[in-house]
PLY file of the C-alpha trace (Angstrom):
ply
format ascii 1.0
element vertex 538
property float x
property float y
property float z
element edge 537
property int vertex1
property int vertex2
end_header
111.51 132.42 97.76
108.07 133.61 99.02
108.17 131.93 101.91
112.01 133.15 102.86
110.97 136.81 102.33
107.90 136.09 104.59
109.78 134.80 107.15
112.57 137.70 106.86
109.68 140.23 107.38
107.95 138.34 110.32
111.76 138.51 112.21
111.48 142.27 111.37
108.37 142.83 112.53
109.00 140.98 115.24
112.29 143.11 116.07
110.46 146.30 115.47
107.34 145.31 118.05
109.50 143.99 120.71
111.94 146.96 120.30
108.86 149.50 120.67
107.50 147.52 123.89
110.83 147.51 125.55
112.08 150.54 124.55
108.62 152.60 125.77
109.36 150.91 128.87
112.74 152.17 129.31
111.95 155.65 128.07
109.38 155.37 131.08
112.25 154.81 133.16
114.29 157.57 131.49
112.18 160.44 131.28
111.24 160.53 135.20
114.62 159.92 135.81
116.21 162.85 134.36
112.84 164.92 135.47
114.30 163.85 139.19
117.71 164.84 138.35
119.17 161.16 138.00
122.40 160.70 136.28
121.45 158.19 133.26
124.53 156.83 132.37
123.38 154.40 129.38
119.92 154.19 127.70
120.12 150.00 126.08
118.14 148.55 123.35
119.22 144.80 123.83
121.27 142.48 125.84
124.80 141.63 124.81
127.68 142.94 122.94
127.37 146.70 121.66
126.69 146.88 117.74
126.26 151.31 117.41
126.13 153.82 120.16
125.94 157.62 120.17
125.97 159.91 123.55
123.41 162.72 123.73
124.49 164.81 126.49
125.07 163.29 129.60
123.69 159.95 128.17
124.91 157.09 125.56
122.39 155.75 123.76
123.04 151.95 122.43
122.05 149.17 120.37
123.05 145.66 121.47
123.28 142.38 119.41
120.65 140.76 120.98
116.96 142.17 120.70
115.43 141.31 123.84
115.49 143.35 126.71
117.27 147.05 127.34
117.71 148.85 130.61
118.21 152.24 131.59
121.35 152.43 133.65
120.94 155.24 136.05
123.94 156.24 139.25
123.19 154.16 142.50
120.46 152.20 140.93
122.77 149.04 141.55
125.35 148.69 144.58
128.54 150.70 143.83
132.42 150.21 144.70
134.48 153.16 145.33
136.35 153.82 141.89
139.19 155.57 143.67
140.00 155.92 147.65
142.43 157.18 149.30
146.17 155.54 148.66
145.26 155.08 144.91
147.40 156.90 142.50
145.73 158.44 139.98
145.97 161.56 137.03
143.79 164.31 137.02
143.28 166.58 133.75
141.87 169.89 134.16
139.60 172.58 132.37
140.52 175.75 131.69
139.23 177.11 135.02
141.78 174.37 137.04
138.37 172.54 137.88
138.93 168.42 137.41
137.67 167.23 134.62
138.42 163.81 134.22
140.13 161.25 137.16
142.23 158.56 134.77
142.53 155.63 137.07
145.65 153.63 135.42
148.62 156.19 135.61
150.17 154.04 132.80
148.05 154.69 130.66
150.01 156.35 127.47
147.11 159.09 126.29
147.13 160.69 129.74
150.89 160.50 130.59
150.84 164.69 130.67
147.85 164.95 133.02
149.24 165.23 136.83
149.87 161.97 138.60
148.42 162.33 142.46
148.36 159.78 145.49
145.17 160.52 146.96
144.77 161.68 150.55
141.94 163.10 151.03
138.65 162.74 148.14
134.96 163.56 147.99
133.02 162.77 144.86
129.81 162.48 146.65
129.14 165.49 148.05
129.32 164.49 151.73
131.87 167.08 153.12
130.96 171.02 153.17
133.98 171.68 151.04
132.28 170.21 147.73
133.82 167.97 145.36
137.41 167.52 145.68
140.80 165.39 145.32
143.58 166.25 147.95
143.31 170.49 146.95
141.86 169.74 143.96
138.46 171.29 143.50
136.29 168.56 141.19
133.74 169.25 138.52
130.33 167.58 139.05
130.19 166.35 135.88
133.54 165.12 135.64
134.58 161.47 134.14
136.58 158.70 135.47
138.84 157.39 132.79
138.78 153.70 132.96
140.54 151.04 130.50
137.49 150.90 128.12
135.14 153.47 129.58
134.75 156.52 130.87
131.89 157.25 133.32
130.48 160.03 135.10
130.80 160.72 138.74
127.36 160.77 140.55
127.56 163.31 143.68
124.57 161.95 146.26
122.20 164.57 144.39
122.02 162.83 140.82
122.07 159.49 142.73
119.17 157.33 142.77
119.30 156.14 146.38
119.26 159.33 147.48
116.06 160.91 146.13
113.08 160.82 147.99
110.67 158.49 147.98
107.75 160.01 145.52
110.84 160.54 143.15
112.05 156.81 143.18
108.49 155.36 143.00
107.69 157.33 140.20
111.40 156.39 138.33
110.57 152.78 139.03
106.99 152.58 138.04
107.31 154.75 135.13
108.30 151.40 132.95
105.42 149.56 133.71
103.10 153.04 133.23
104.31 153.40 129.72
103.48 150.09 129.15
99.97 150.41 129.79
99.56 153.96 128.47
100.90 152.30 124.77
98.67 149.57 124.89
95.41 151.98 125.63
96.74 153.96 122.50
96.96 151.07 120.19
93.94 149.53 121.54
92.33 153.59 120.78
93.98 153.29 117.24
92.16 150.40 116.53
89.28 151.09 117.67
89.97 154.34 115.89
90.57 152.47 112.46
87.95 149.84 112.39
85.20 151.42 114.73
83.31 149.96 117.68
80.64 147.81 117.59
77.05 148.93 116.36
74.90 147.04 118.70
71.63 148.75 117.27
72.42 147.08 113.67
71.56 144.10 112.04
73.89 144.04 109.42
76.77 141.50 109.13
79.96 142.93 109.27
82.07 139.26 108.24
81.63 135.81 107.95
84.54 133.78 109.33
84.97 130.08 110.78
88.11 130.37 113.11
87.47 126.50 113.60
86.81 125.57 109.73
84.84 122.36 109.60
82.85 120.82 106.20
79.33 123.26 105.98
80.82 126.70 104.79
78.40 129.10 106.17
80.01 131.84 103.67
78.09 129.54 101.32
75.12 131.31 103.09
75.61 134.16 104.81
77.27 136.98 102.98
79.11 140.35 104.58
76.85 143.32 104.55
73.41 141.34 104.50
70.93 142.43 107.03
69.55 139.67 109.35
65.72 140.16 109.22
64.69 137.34 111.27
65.82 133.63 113.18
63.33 131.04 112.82
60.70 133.46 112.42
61.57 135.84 115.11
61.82 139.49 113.76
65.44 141.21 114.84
65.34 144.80 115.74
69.17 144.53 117.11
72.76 142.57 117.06
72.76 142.99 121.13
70.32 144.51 123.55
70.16 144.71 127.60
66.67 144.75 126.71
65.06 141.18 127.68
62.04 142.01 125.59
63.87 143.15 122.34
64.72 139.70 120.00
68.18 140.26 119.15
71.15 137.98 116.83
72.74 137.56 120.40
69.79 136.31 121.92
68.16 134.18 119.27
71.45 132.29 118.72
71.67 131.49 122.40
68.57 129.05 121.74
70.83 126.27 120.58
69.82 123.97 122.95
66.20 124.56 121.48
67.15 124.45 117.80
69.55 122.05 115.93
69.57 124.79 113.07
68.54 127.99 112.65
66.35 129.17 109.55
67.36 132.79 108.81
65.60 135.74 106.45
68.17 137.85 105.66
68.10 141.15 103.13
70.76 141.37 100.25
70.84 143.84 97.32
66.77 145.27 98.28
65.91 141.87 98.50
64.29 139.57 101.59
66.10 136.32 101.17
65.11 132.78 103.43
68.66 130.77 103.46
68.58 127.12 103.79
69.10 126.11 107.70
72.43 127.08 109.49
73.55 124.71 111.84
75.78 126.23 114.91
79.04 124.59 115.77
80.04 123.40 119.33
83.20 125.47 121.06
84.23 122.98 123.92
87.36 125.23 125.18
87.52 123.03 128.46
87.62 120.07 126.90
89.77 120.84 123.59
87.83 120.65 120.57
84.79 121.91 118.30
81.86 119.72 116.77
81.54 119.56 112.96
78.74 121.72 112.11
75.41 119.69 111.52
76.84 116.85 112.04
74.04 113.86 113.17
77.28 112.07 115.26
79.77 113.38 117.59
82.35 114.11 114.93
85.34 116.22 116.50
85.96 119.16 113.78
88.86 121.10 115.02
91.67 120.83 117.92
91.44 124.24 120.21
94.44 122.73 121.82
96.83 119.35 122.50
94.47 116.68 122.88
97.29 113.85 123.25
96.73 112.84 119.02
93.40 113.50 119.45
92.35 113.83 115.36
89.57 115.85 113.33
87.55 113.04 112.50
86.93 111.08 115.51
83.43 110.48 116.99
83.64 110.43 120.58
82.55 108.20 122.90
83.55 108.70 126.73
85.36 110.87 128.86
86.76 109.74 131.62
88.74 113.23 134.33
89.77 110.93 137.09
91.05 107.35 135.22
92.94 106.46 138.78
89.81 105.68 140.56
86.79 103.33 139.95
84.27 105.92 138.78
83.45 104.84 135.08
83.61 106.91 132.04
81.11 109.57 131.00
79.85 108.33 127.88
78.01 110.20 125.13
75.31 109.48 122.57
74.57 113.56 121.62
76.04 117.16 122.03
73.60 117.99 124.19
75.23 115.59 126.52
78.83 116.71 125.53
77.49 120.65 126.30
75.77 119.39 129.90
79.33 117.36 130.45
81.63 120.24 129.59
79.77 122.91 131.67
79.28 120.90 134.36
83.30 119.83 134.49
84.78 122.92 136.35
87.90 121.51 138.32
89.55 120.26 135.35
92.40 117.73 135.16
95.39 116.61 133.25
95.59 113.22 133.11
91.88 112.85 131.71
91.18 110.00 128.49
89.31 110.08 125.98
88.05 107.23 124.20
87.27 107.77 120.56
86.22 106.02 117.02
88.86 106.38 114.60
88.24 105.51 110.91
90.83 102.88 109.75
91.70 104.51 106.40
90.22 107.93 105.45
90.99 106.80 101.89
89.30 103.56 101.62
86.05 103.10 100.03
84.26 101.50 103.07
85.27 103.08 106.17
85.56 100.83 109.31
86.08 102.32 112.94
88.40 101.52 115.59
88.10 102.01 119.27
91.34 104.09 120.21
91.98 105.35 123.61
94.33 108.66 124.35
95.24 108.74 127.73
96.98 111.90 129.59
94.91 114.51 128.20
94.46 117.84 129.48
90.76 118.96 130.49
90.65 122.65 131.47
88.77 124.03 134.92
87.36 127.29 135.66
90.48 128.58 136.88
92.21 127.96 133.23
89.61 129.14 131.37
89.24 132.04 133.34
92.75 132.89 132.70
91.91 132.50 128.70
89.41 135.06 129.04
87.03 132.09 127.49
84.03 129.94 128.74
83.74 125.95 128.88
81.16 126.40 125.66
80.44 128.37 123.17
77.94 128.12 120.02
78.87 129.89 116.72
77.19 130.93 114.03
80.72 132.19 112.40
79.22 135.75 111.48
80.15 139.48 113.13
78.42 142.57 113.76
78.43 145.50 111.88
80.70 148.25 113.58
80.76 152.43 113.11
82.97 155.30 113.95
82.48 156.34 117.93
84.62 158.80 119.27
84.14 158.45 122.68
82.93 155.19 122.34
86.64 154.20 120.85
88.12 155.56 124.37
85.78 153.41 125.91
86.24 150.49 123.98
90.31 150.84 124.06
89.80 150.96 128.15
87.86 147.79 128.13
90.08 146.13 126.05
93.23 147.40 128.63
90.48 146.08 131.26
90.22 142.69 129.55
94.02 142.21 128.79
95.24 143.26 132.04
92.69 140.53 133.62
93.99 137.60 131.56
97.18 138.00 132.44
96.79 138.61 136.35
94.47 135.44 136.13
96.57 133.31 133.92
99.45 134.42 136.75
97.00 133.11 139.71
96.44 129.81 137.64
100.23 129.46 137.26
100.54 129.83 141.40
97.29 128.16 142.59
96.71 125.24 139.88
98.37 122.61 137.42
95.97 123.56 134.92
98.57 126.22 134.02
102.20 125.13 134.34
105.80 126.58 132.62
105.51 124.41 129.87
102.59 126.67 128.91
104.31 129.78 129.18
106.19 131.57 126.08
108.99 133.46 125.69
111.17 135.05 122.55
110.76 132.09 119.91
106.79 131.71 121.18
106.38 135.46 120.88
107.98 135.68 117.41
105.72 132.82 116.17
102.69 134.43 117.69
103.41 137.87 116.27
103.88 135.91 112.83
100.61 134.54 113.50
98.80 137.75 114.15
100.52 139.23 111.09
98.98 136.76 109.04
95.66 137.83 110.12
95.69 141.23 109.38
96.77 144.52 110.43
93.69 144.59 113.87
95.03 141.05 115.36
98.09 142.48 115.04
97.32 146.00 116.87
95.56 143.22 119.30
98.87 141.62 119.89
100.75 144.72 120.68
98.85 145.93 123.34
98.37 142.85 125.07
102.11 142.00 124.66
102.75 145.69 126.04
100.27 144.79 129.10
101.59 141.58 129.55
105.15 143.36 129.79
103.76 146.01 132.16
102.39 143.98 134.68
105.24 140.99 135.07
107.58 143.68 135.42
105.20 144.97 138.53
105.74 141.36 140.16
107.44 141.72 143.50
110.35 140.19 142.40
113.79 140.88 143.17
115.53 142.37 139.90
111.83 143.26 138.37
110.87 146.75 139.04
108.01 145.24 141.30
110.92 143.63 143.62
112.50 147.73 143.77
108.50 149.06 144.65
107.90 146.61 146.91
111.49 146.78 148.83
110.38 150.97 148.95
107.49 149.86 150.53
109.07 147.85 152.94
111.52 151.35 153.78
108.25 153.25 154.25
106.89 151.02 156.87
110.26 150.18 158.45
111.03 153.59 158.13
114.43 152.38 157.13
116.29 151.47 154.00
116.90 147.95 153.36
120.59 146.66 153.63
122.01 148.00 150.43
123.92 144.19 150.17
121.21 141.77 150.70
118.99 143.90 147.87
121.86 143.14 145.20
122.55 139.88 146.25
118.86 139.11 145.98
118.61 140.94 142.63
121.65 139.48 141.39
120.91 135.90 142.56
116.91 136.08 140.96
118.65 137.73 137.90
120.41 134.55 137.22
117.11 132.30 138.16
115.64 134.69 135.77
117.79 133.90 132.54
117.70 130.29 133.61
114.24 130.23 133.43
114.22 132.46 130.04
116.74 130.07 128.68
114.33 126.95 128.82
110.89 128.52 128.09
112.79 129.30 124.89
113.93 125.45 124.54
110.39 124.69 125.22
109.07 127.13 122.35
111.97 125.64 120.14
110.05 121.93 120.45
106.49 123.34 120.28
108.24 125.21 117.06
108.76 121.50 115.31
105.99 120.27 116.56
0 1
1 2
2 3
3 4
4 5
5 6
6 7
7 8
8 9
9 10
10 11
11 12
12 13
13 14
14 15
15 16
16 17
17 18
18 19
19 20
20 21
21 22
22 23
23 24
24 25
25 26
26 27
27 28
28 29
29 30
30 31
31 32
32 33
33 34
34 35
35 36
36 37
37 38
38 39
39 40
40 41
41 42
42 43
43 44
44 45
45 46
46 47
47 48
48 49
49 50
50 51
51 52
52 53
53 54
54 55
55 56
56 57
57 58
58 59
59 60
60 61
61 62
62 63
63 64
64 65
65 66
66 67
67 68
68 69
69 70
70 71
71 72
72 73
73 74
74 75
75 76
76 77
77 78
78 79
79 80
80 81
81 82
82 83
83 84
84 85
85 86
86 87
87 88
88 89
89 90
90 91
91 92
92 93
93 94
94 95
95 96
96 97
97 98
98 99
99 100
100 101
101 102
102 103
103 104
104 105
105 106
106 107
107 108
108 109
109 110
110 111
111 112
112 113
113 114
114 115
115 116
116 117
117 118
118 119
119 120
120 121
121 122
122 123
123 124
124 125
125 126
126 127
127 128
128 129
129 130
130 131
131 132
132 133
133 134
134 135
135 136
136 137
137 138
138 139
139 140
140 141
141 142
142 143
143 144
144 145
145 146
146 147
147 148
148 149
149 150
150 151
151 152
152 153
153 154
154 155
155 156
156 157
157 158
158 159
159 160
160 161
161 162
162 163
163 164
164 165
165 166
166 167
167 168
168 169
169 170
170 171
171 172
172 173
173 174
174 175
175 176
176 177
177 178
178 179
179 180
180 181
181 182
182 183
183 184
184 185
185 186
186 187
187 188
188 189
189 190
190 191
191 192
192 193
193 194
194 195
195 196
196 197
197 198
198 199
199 200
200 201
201 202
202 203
203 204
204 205
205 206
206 207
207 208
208 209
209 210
210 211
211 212
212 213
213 214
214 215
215 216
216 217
217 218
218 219
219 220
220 221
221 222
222 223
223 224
224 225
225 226
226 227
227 228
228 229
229 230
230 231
231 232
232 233
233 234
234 235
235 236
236 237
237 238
238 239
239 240
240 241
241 242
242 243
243 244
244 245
245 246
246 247
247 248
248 249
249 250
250 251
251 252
252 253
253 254
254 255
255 256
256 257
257 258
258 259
259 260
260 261
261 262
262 263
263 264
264 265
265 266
266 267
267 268
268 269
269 270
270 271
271 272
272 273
273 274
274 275
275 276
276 277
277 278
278 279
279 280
280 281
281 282
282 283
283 284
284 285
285 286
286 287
287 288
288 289
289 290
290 291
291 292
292 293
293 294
294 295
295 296
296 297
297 298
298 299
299 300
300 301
301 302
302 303
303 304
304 305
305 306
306 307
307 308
308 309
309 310
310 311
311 312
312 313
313 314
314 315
315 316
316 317
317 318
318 319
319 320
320 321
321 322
322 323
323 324
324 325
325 326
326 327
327 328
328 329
329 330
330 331
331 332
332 333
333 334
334 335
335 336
336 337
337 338
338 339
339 340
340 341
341 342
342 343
343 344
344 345
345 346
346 347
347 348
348 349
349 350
350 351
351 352
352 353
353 354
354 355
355 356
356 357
357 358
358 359
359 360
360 361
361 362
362 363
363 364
364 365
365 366
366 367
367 368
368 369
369 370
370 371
371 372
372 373
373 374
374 375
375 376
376 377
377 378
378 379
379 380
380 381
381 382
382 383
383 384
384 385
385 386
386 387
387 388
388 389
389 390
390 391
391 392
392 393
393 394
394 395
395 396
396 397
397 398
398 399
399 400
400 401
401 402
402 403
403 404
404 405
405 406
406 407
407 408
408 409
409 410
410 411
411 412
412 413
413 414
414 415
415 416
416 417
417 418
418 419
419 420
420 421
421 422
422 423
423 424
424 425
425 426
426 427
427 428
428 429
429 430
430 431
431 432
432 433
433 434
434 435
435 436
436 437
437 438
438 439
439 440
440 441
441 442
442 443
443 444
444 445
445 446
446 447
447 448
448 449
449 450
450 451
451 452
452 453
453 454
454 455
455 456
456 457
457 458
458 459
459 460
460 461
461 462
462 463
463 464
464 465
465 466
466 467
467 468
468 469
469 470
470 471
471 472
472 473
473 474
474 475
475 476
476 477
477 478
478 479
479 480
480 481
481 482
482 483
483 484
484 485
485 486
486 487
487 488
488 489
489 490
490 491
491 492
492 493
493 494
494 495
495 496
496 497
497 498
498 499
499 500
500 501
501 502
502 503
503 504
504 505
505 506
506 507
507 508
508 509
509 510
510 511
511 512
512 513
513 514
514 515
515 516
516 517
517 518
518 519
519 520
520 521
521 522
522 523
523 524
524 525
525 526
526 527
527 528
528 529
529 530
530 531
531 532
532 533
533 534
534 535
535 536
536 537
């Protein structure tokens, strides 16, 4: 029962995150459109079949059945028909000042039997001719309403027309979206920073002790939240971080791994100077997929950072070999300082790599005996990959983090870098996608992978999960600045083509390009989300 109502609120949350993304977006969209005098005809939350809707002035505001996407629709955004033309026969209704109010296009229609039936001779509803808005003699409001079968719709004269603002006023309609998406994620990434402070580089205290990658040494065991690190292997600490080179800091001790197999810290707790038994780091290898056990004499693997081909916790490792298709043997290793020398020094990366491991026969068994097992086809991350993962080949942890206080302008500086850092990963996991096959579809998400990863984040608490909005509001932002037709890039990118042509593009090829990526588009939506489906089970 615990578990359902979990999982109820997670597809809530979820709802509620995606729906405040996307709908900032369109209200980006929305607000300099009716600042530019653009007729919005429907504001959309969702894709689909129309659950509620209420109109709010010129505008109907709706809720659609299926929670992943909205749209503004705005007059001339998309290429339009004539509704009526001359020859069509048509009934007009009229206010009291005999202005045309609403144009019913089916004359059969039984509510409108009473208004006057026409045959159209002569019509304006654009505001072309110097006469104004007419029908035959029939002077026409400009916020008069076709009738249709199941609709009725607004005229759009040329002035409350998209096409036909000027060029600052489109840009600014079109790039409004993506604006709003980045000006949400610097105030979530400012409200976190906000809650839970920045970080104190001038203390020495611990803020927490976690293991991301647990393995079988607990440090909590040892190191305790809110003790004060004193000194590492006999080194006094003045600071956590320093640009200083002559001021011994945690940073800069714990980067002498490669001198020290453990680390012997003094640490104060309750008034009192405390000497903890030796901490041993553990091994991050990001390129190459997994994390060391900590201490460990033998090159147990204590974690998977990601799919190893049934690569286990538990192995020991023994080679590596990145190019098995040629005759160049195996990299084979007898310590981590080997494995740390390998993975730093393996930058191209490749996905066919193997990795040959000892595998204990039977966990369970009294004597444990080893077999050789190869694992062929497994993925070794480059520069280029890691990049894109904001993360490095290596890392050594400790598993502890510094203490943090209340800045005020250091929270707006800490919520930029943060928009900085987010903005980067996704622009570089984009160029790896284009320029590698470190990065391929298969490793992109879409709704299902975004609803587990927002369930994940939950889990974590409420930071990770202020995290996750503003990157997914980033992430939103700039793949919607792509120059790609039906993105809002693909609109920015054909205005730039009209200011260097001087000319606007041909109104037909832009919606049959948008039209025909559109349907690419759901396509490609359609089996990211069968790929998060299997990597669901899995």
């Amino acid at each position: 029962m615990i578990e359902f109502l979990t999982t109820v609120g997670n597809i809530l949350l979820f709802i509620m995150i995606l729906g405040l993304v996307i709908c900032i977006h369109e209200l980006g969209h929305f607000i300099f459109a009716r600042k530019a005098g653009i007729l919005c005809h429907e504001f959309s939350f969702g894709m689909g079949p129309r659950l509620f809707s209420k109109k709010f002035g010129e505008t109907t505001f709706s809720i659609r059945a299926l929670p992943f996407g909205g749209y503004v629709s705005m007059a001339g955004e998309e290429l339009e028909s004539e509704v009526v033309k001359v020859g069509d026969k048509i009934r007009l209704g009229f206010d009291e000042k005999q202005l045309v109010n609403r144009i019913v296009t089916n004359v059969a229609n039984p509510k409108y039997l009473d208004f006057l039936e026409v045959t159209i001779t002569d019509v304006d509803l654009k505001g072309i001719s110097a006469t104004g808005l007419h029908i035959n003699e029939f002077p026409v409001k400009t916020n008069a309403f076709y009738v249709l079968d199941k609709q009725t719709l607004q005229i759009a004269p040329h002035n409350r027309n998209f096409n036909f603002k000027n060029k600052r006023q489109r840009f600014m309609t079109t790039f409004a979206g993506p604006l709003m998406n980045f000006v949400l994620a610097f105030f979530v990434f400012l409200l976190s920073a906000f809650i839970y402070g920045v970080a104190d580089f001038d203390s020495t205290t611990i803020n927490a002790v976690s293991i991301p990658y647990a393995d079988n040494v607990p440090i909590e065991s040892q190191l305790q939240a809110d003790d004060t690190i004193v000194s590492i292997n006999g080194v006094a600490i003045s600071a956590w971080r320093s640009t200083d080179a002559n001021v011994a800091s945690v940073n800069s001790e714990f980067a002498k791994y490669a001198d020290y197999d453990t680390f012997t810290i003094v640490v104060q707790r309750n008034g009192e100077l405390i000497t903890l038994a030796p901490v041993a780091p553990q091994y991050l290898f990001y390129g190459l997929g997994f994390a060391s056990v900590r201490g460990s004499s033998v090159l147990e693997i204590g974690a998977i950072l990601h799919n190893q081909s049934n690569l286990q916790m538990g192995d020991l490792l023994v080679s590596i070999d990145t190019n098995p298709d040629d005759d160049i043997a195996a990299v084979s290793f007898t310590s981590w300082d080997e494995v740390i020398a390998f993975a730093k020094a393996e930058t191209s990366g490749s996905i066919n790599a193997t990795i040959i491991v000892d595998r204990p026969d039977d966990l369970n068994a009294e004597v444990i005996t080893y077999t050789r097992t190869t694992l062929e086809g497994c993925k070794i991350f480059g520069e280029t990959a890691l990049s894109a993962m904001n993360v490095e080949a290596f890392y050594s942890q400790v598993g502890i983090s510094g203490s943090t206080k209340f800045s005020f302008f250091g929270s707006f500086e800490a919520a930029l870098i943060s928009l900085k850092n987010g903005s980067l990963s996704i622009y570089r996991t984009l160029w790896a996608l284009m320029s590698t096959n470190q990065v391929t579809i298969n490793d992109l998400s879409g709704v299902v992978g975004i609803y587990t990863i927002t369930a994940d984040a939950a889990s974590q608490g409420f930071q990770t999960l202020l995290g996750w909005i503003g990157l997914l509001s980033v992430n939103l932002g700039i793949v919607n600045l792509l120059p790609i037709p039906a993105l809002d890039g693909g609109r920015l990118f054909m205005l730039g083509y009209e200011v260097i042509a001087r000319k606007k593009p041909n109104p037909k090829v832009e919606n049959w390009l948008n039209t025909i990526v559109f349907v690419l588009l759901l396509g490609l939506m359609v089996f990211i989300t069968y790929k998060d489906i299997l990597r669901l089970f899995q």
